[in-house]
GUVO-959699 format. One line per field, with one value per residue (C-alpha): residue number from 0; x, y, z. Coordinates in pm, 1 decimal. Each point is the difference from the previous one (the first is absolute). Layout:
<nodes>
pos [NUM_...]
px [X_...]
py [Y_...]
pz [Z_...]
</nodes>
This chain:
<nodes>
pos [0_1_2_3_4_5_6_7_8_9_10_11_12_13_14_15_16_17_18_19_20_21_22_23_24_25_26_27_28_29_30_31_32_33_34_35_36_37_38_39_40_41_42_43_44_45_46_47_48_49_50_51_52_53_54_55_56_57_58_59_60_61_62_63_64_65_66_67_68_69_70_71_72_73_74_75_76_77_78_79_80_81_82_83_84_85_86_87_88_89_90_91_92_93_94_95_96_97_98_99_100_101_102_103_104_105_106_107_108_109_110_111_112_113_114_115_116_117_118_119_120_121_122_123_124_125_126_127_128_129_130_131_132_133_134_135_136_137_138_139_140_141_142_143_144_145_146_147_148_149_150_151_152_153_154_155_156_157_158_159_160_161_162_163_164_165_166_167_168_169_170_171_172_173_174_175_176_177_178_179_180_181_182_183_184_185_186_187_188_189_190_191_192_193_194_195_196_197_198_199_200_201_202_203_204_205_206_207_208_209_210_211_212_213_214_215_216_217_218_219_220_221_222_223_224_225_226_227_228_229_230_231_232_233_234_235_236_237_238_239_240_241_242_243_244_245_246_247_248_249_250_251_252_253_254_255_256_257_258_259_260_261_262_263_264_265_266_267_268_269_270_271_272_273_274_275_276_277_278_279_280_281_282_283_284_285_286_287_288_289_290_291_292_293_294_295_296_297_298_299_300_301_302_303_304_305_306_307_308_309_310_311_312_313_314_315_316_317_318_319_320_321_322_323_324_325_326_327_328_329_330_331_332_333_334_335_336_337_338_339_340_341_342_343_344_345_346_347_348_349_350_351_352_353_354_355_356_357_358_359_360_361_362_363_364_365_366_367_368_369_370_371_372_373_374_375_376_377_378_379_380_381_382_383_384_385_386_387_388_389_390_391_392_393_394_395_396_397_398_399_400_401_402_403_404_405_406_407_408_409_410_411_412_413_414_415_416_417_418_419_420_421_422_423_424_425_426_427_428_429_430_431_432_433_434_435_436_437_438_439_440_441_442_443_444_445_446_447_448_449_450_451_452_453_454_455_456_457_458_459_460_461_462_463_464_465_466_467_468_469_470_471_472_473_474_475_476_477_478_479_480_481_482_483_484_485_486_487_488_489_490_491_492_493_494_495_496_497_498_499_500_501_502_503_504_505_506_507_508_509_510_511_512_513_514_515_516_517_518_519_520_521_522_523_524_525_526_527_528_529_530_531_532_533_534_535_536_537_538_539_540_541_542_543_544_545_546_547_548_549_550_551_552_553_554_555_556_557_558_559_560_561_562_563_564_565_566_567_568_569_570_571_572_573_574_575_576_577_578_579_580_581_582_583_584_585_586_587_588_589_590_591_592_593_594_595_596_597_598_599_600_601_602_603_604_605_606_607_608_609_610_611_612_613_614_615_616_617_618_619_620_621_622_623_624_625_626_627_628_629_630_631_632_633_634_635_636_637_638_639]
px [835.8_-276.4_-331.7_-137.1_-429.5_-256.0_166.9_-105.9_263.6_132.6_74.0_128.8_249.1_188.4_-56.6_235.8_279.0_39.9_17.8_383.5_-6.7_-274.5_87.4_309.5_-179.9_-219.8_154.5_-35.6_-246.9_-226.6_39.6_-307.1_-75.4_89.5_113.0_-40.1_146.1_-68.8_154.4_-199.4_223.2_-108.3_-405.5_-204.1_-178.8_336.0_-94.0_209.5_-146.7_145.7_-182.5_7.1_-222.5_-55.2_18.1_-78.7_-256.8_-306.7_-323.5_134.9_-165.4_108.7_-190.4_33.8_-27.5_111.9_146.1_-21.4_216.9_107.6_55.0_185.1_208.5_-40.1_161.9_165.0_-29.4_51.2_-56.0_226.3_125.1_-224.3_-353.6_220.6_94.3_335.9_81.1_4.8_48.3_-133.8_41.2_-168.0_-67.4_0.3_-266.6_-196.0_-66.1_-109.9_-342.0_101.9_-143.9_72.5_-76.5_49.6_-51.6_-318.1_117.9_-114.5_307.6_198.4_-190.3_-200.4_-306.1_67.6_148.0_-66.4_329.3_171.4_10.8_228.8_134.3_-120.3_210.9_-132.5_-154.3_107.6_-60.2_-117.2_298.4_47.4_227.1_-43.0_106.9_57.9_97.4_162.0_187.7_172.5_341.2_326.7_326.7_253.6_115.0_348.2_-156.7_-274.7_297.3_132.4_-251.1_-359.8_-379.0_-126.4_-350.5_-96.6_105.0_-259.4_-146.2_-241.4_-257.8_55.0_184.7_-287.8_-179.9_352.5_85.0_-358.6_-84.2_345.0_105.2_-65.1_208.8_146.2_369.1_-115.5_-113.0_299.5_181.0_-263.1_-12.8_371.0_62.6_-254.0_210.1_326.9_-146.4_-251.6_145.3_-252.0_-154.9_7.6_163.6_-226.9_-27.7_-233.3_-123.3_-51.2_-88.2_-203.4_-50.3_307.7_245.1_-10.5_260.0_41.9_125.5_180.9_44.3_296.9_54.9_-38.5_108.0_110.5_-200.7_-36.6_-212.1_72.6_-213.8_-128.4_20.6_-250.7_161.5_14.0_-224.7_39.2_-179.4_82.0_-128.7_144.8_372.6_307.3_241.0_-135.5_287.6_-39.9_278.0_6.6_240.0_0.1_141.9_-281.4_-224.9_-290.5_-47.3_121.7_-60.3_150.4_106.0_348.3_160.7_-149.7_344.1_165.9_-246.1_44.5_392.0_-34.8_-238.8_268.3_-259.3_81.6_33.3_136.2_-92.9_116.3_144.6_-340.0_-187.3_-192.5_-282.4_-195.2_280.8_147.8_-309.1_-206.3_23.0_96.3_-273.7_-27.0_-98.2_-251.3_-260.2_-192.9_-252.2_126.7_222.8_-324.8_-168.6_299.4_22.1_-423.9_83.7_215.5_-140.1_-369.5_170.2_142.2_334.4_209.9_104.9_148.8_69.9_245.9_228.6_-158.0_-207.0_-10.2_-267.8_-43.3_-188.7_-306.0_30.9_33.8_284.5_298.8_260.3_-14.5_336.7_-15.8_-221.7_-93.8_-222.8_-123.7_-196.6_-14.1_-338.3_-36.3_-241.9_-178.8_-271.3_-309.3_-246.6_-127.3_316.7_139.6_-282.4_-8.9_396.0_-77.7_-254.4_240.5_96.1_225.2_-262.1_51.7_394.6_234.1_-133.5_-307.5_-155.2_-355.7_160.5_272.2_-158.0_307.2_103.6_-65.6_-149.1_-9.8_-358.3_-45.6_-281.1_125.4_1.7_-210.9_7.5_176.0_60.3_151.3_36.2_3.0_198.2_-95.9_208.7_-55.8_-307.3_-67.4_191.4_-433.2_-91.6_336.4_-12.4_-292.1_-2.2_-162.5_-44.2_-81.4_-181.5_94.0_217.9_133.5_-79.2_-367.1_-27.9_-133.6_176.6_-189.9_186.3_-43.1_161.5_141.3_164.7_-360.4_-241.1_-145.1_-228.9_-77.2_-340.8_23.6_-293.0_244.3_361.0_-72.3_236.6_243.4_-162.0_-384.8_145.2_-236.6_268.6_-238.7_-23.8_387.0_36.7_349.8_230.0_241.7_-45.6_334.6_332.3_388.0_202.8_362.0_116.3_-249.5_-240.3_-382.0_-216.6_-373.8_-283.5_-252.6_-238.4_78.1_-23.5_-314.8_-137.9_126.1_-201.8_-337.1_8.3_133.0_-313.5_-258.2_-71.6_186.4_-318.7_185.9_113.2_333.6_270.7_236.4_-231.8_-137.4_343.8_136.1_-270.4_88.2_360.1_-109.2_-250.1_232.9_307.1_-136.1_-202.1_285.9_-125.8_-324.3_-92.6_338.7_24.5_-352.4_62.7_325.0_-157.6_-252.6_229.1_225.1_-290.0_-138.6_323.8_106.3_-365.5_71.5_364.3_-204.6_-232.1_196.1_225.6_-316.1_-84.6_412.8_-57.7_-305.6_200.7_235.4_-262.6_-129.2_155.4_216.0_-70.3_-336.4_-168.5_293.9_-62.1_-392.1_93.6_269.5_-279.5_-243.1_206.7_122.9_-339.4_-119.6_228.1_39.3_-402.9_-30.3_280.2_-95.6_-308.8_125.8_258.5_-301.5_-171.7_262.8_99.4_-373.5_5.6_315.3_-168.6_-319.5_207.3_199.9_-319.4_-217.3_312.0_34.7_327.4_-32.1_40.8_239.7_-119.8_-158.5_-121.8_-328.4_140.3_253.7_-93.2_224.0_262.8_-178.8_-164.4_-387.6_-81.7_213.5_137.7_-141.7_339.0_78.9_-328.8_-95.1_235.6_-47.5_-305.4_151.3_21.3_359.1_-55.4_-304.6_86.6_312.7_-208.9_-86.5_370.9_152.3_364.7_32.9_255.9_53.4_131.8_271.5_24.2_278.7_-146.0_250.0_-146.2_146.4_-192.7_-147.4_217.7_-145.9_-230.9_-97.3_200.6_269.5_25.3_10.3_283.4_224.2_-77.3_98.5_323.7_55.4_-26.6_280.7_297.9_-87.0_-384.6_162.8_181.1_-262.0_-162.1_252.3_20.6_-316.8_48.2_247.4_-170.8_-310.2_133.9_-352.1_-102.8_329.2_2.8_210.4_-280.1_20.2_-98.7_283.4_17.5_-260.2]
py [1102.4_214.8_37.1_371.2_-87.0_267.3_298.3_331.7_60.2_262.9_-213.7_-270.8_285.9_63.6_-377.4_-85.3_326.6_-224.3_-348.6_-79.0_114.6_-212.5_-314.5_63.1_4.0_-320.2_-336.6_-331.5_-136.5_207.1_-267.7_-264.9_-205.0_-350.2_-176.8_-380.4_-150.8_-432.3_-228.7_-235.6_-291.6_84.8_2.0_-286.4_148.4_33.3_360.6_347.4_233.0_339.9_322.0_246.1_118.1_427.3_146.0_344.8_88.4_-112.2_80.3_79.8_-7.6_-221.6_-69.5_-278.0_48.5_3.5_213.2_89.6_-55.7_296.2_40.5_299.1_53.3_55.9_232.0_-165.1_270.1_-3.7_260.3_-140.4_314.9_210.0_156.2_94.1_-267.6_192.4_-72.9_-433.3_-266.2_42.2_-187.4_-0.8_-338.0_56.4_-274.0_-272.7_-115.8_-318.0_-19.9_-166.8_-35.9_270.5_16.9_382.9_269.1_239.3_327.2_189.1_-87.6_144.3_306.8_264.6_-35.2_-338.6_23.7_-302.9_16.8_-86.4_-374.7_-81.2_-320.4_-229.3_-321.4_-280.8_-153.3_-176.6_121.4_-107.7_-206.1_-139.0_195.9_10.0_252.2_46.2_344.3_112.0_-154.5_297.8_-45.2_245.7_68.3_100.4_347.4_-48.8_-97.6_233.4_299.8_-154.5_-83.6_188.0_-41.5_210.5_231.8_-20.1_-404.4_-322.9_-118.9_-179.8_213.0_-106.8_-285.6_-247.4_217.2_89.5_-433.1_-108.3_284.4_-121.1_-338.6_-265.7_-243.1_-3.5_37.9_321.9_160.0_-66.4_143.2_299.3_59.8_-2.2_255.9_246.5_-38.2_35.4_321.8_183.8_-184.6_-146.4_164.1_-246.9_-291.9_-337.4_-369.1_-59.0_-303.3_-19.6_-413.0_-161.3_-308.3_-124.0_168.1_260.5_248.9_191.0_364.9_219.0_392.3_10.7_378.2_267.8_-155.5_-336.7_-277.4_-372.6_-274.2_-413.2_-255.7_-246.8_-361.6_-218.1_-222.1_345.0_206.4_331.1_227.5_367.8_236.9_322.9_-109.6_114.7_-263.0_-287.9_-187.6_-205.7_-138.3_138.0_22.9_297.2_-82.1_-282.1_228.9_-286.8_42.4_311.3_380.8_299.6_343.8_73.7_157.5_-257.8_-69.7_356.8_178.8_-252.4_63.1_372.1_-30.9_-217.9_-283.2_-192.3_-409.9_-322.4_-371.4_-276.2_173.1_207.6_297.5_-8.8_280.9_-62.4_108.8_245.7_205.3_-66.1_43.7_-249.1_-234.3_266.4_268.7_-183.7_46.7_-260.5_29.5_-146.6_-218.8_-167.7_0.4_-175.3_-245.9_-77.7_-76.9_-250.1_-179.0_53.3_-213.2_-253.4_95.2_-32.9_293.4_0.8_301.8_47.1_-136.4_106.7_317.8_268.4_153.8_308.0_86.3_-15.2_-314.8_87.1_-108.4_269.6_-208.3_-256.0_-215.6_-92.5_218.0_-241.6_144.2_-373.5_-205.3_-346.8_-162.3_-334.6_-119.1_37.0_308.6_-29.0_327.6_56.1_21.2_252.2_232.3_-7.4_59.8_373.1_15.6_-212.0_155.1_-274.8_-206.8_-267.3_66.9_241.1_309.6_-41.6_387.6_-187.9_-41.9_355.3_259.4_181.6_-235.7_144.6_-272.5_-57.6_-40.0_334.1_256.4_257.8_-210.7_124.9_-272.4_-293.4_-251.8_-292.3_-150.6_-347.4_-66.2_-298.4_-232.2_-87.3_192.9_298.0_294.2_165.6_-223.1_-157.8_298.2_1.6_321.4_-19.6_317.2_5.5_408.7_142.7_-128.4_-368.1_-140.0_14.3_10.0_-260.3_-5.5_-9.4_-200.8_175.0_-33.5_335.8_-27.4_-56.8_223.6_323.3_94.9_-82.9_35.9_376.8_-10.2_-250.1_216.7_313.2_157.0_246.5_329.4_-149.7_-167.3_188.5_45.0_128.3_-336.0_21.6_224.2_60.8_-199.7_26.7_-63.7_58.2_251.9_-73.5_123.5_102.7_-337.7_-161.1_-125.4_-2.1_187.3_-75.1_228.1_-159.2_263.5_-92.6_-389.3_48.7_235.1_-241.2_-283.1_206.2_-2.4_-378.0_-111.2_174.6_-102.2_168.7_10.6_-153.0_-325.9_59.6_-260.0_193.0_166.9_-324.5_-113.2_319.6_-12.6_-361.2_77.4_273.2_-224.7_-298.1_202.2_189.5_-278.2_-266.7_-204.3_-35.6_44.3_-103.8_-377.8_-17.1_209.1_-175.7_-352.3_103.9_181.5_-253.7_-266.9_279.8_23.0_-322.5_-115.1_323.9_-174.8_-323.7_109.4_204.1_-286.0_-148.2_357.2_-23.4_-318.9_138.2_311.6_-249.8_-115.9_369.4_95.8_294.2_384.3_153.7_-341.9_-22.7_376.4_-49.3_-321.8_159.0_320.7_-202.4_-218.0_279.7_164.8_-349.6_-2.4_335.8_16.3_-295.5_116.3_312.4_-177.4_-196.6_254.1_266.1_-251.8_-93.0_367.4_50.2_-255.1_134.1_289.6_-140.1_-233.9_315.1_207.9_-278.7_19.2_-382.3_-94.8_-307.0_-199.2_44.9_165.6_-291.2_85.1_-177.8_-132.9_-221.1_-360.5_-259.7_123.5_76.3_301.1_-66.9_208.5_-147.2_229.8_-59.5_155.3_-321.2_-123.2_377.5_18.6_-422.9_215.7_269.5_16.6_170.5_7.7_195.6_231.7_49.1_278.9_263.1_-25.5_364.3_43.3_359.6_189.6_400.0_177.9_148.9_84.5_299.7_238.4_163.0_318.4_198.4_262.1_267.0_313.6_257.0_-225.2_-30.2_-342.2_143.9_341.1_-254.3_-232.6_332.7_163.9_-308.2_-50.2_390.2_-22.2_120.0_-176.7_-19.7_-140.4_-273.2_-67.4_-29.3_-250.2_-185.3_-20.4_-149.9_-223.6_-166.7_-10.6_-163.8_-218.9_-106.4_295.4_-112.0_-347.9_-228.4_-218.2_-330.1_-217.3_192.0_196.2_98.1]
pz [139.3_187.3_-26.1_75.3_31.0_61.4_-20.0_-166.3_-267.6_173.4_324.3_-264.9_-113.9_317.0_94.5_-330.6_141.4_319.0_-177.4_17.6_324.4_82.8_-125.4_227.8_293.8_-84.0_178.3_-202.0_244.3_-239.2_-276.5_-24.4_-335.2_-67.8_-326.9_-10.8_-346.6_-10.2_-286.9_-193.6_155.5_383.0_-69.7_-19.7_-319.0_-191.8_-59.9_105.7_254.7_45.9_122.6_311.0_249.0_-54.9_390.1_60.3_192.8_255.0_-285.4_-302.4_-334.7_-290.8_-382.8_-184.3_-372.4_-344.3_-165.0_-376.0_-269.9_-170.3_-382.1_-12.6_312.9_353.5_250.1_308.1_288.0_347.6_238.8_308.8_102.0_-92.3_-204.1_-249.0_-241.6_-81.8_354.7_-53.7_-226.7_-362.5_-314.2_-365.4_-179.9_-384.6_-139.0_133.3_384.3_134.9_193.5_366.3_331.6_313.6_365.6_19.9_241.1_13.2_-154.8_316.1_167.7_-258.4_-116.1_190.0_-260.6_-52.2_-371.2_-198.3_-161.0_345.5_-100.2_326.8_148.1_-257.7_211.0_-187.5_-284.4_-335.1_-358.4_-284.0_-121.4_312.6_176.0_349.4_259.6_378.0_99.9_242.0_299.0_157.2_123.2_54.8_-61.4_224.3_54.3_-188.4_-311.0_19.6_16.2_-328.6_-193.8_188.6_-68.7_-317.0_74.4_-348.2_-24.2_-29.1_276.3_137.0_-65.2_-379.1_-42.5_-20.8_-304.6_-148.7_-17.9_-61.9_-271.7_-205.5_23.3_-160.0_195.8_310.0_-85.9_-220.5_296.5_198.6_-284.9_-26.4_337.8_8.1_-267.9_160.3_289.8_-187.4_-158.6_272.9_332.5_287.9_239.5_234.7_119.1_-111.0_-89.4_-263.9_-126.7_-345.4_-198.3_-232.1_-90.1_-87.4_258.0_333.6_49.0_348.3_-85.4_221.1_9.2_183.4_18.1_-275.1_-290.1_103.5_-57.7_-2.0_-99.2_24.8_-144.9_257.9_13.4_-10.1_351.6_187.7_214.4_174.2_190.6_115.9_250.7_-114.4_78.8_-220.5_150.4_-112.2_-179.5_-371.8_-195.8_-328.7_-303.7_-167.3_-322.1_-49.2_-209.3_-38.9_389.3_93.2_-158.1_177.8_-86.9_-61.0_256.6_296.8_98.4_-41.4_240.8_282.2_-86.8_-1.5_358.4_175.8_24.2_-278.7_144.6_-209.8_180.8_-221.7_-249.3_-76.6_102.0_258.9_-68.5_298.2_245.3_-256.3_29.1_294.0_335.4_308.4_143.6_278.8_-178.4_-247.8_384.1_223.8_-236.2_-314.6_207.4_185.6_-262.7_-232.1_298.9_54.9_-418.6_-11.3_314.2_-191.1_-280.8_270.8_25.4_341.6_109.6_408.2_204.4_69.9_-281.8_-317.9_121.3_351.1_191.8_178.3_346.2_-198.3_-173.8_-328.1_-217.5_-17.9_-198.0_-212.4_-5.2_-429.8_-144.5_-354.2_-250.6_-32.6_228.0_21.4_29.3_210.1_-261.5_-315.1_-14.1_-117.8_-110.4_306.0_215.3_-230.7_-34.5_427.7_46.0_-92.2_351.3_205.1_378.3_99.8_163.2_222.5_14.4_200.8_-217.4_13.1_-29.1_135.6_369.5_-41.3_-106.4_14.1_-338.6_-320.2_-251.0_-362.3_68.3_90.2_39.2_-246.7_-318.4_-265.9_-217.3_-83.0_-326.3_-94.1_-378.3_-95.4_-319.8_-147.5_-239.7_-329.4_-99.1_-238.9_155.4_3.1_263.4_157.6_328.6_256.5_163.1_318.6_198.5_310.4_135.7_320.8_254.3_-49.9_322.1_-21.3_-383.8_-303.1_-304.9_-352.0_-306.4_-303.4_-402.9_37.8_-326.0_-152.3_186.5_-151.4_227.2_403.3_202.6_100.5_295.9_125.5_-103.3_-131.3_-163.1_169.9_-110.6_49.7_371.7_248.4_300.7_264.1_174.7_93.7_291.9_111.9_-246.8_250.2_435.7_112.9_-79.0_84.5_274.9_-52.1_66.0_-257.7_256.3_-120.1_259.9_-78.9_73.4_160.8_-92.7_-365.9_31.2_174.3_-254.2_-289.3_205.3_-21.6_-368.3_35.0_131.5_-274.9_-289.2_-308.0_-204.8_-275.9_-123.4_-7.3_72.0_86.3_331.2_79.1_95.3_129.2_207.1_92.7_91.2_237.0_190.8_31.7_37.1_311.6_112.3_-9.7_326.1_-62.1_-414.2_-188.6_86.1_-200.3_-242.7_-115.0_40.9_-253.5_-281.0_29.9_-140.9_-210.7_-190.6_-5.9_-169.1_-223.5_-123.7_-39.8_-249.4_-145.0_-161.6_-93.4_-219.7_-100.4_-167.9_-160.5_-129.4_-175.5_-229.0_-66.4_-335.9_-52.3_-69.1_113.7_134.9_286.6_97.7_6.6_261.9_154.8_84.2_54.3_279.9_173.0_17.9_126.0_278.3_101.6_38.7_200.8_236.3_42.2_123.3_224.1_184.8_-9.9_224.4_197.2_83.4_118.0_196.7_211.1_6.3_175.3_208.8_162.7_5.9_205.1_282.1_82.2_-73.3_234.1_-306.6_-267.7_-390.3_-211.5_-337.6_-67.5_-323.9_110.7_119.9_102.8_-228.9_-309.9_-116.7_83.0_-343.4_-274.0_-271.2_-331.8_-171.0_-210.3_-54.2_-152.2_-234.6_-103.9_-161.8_-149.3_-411.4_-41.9_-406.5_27.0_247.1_-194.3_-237.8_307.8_67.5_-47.3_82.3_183.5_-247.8_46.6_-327.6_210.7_387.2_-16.4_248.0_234.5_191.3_288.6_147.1_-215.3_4.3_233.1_117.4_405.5_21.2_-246.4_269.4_319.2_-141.2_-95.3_359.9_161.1_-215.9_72.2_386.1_209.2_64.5_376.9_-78.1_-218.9_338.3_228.8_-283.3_-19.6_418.3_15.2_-331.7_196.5_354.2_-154.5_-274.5_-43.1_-240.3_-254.1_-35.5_-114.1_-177.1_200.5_-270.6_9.0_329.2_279.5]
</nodes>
């Protein structure tokens, strides 16, 4: 999948001629998002944790919100490949939708005047019946399947998978089953792993080409985690319908492609549609590998992985799709593994800068869910999303399956988001080879902006802001910085199980959505607070020019934040039965509006230029497509 940002619509036009060529021409070092998955038996809480980290670019603009049920319908559209929605992914639901959680692009990046109807990259979020969703972990397919059985243009993808799950299902089985169908019927655009749970049970989907899919149940005594690889091998039986759903002909295009692989009598789906452990890239390869040490595993070079001239990890010896953690995991080591960079062992991207890290400075956002046993299926899954990159970010719990509304001077939503405090969303472009060449001139730019104030009190800024500083100022400002998010978040999970237990007592209906509103305006104020601080005082540490000691935030003292939260104590006061009357659950009568551009319009008259150049324009286009592979990107949450 590829994500065409900031075009005019006519330059979006001859952008979408060249995209098979393109996508040719782009390596799989471009890949970059990771996908952790941890069963209830391997954490010391006894709950499941599953979720991703979204990588895309350096300052990139996400909203968290809410959005509506519908009474009547909704329209599922994506505009992927291009302005006009006749050109991507559509689909009508007849009848009610669910009201869910997103963490969705800003509609600039998707349409010239900003459309509101863009609702793009939704990623995350769990709906009203909790249903949760993770969406998407971009992988591949190799180039004998993809002859048999190709991508589809007009497919789902991950521009809608998230709102076409969340908007439908009512458990998590139904929308493996939904999103199977759609696939069976309309085909994928892309090659993904989705997530998709609730409180009972987690499934990990897989679009393995055009129409072939899969999707196994996992267990609770397994854990996984993927960086964008296709190889990664699981044992599955395919005839065990209770764990395993797949479209029909799984086996007959792997046949048909020459591909197709048995090992013990059953398929194996991994190496019957991916690619070998070379071609997956260093990236996902050093990244699987700083994984599964990050969890304590023992991994030698040598024997179980390779390195190149640069350091980073070209093969891996027995590429698993599950790791093996040395230990039980507790909250806090899970929601970190999606900002690890392999440190203190032989890939450590903190010594090599030539290692790419799962802990990256391109993520855009990251989230992990905590499923809970044994409670009502409204409050069983903590989402807790964590804004901007991972490795300098705080993640907020929140009753997704319960909220109706969220603090908008602290996440606006997508169409309000004021974007001028972004800069360049992207610092660097992509040689021929897949090699990220950073402009200085942009970083340094980007850094300007870094280091003034936003002017709002948006989350989201504060830490993109945060990521910059630290990220660029690793030697002097990130040692502090990470000392104090660490005991920020880990006094955050603390009260926050003090608030859980208090949420158990709350009764059901509108009392639990007025407390679950109430706690994650609570929290998200007071840590907006505390990061807005923190991020000004980077900024005056870098602008006084003494870096002859180390960042310290002024809140932090002897291990303990000097300023406690008041998170539990505030919502100890909080009357859940009388706030439940000023509850109002956000319902649209229907949400069926599918536009292109007007006929004989100025955007209309640029799109049908472009898609009337000459042959020999289309050329050139596509020449430089491929030379820059930074204007066409394979979304690296997804691909760079």
């Amino acid at each position: 999948m590829y994500k065409k940002f900031r075009f005019s619509k006519a330059t979006r036009a001859l952008i979408v001629a060249a995209t098979a060529v393109a996508i040719s021409g782009i390596p799989q070092t471009a890949l970059a998002c990771t996908q952790v998955y941890i069963g209830s038996e391997l954490t010391t809480t006894g709950d499941t944790f599953w979720g991703r980290a979204e990588d895309y670019a350096n300052r990139y603009p996400k909203a968290f919100g809410v959005a509506p049920a519908t009474k009547n319908g909704k329209v599922i559209q994506s505009y992927e490949n291009d302005t006009n929605p006749k050109a991507s992914f559509s689909y009508k639901i007849d009848g009610p939708t669910f009201r869910y959680t997103f963490v969705r692009d800003t509609p600039d990046n998707w349409t010239e005047a900003g459309d509101a109807n863009a609702k793009a990259y939704s990623e995350a979020g769990t709906n009203e019946k909790g249903v949760s969703v993770s969406s998407t972990l971009t992988t591949n397919m190799s180039d004998a399947i993809d002859k048999v059985d190709p991508r589809i243009d007009t497919g789902i993808g991950e521009y809608s998978i998230h709102d076409f799950v969340l908007s439908q299902a009512s458990t998590a089985r139904e929308g493996v089953e939904l999103l199977g169908k759609v696939i069976d019927e309309q085909g994928s655009q892309d090659c993904n792993q989705i997530v998709i749970g609730d409180a009972n049970e987690t499934w990990i989907f897989a679009q393995l080409s055009g129409k072939q899919w899969i999707a196994v149940k996992m267990a609770s005594d397994q854990a996984s985690l993927n960086p964008n690889m296709d190889n990664l091998k699981f044992d599955v039986d395919l005839e065990d319908s209770k764990n395993c759903l797949h479209s029909k002909d799984l086996k007959k295009v792997a046949e048909d492609a020459g591909t197709y692989v048995e090992k013990d009598g059953k398929m194996d789906v991994a190496s019957s549609y991916g690619n070998s452990s070379k071609d997956q890239g260093v990236g996902q390869n050093t990244r699987y590998v700083q994984g599964h040490l990050y969890f304590g595993e023992k991994l030698t070079e040598g024997s179980d992985y390779t390195v190149d001239k640069d350091g980073s990890v070209a093969t891996v010896a027995n590429s698993t799709f599950y790791v093996k953690p040395a230990e039980k995991v507790d909250t806090f080591t899970v929601l970190r593994s999606l900002g690890a960079r392999g440190e203190g062992t032989a890939v450590d991207a903190n010594k090599n800068d030539k290692l790419y890290a799962i802990g990256n400075n391109r993520s855009t956002e990251s989230h992990i869910f905590q499923v809970r046993k044994g409670l009502d299926v409204d409050i069983a899954t903590i989402q807790w999303e964590g804004l901007s990159r991972t490795e300098f970010t705080l993640y907020i719990p929140s009753y997704s399956a319960l909220l109706t509304e969220v603090d908008q001077d602290i996440y606006p939503n997508e169409v309000a988001y004021d974007t001028s405090h972004v800069g360049d969303i992207m610092e660097y472009s992509k040689d021929e080879d897949g090699n990220k060449i950073y402009d200085e001139k942009i970083t340094e730019s980007n850094e300007k902006i870094a280091m003034k104030d936003s002017g709002t009190k948006y989350l989201d800024y504060d830490l993109m802001d945060l990521n910059t500083l630290a990220y660029n100022h690793r030697k002097d400002v990130a040692e502090g910085v990470h000392a104090y998010l660490d005991v920020l978040q880990k006094d955050i999970i603390a009260q926050h199980e003090t608030v859980d237990a208090q949420m158990k007592d709350v009764k059901d209906g509108k009392a639990r959505m007025a407390f679950a509103n109430k706690a994650h305006d609570v929290v998200s104020e007071q840590a907006q607070a505390k990061v807005h601080t923190l991020v000004q005082e980077v900024r005056d540490y870098l602008n006084a020019g003494d870096t002859s000691k180390p960042f310290a935030a002024s809140d932090l003292a002897e291990g303990k934040l000097a300023t406690a939260l008041t998170y539990a104590e505030e919502l100890a006061k909080f009357d859940a039965d009388t706030a439940a009357k000023d509850v109002v659950e956000p319902v649209e009568e229907e949400n069926t509006k599918q536009e292109a551009p007007a006929e004989g319009s100025a955007d209309s008259k640029k799109a049908d230029e472009a898609r009337s150049m000459p042959t020999g324009v289309i050329g050139v286009i596509i020449a430089v497509v491929v030379a820059i592979a930074g204007f066409v990107v394979y979304r690296g949450r997804n691909k760079e």
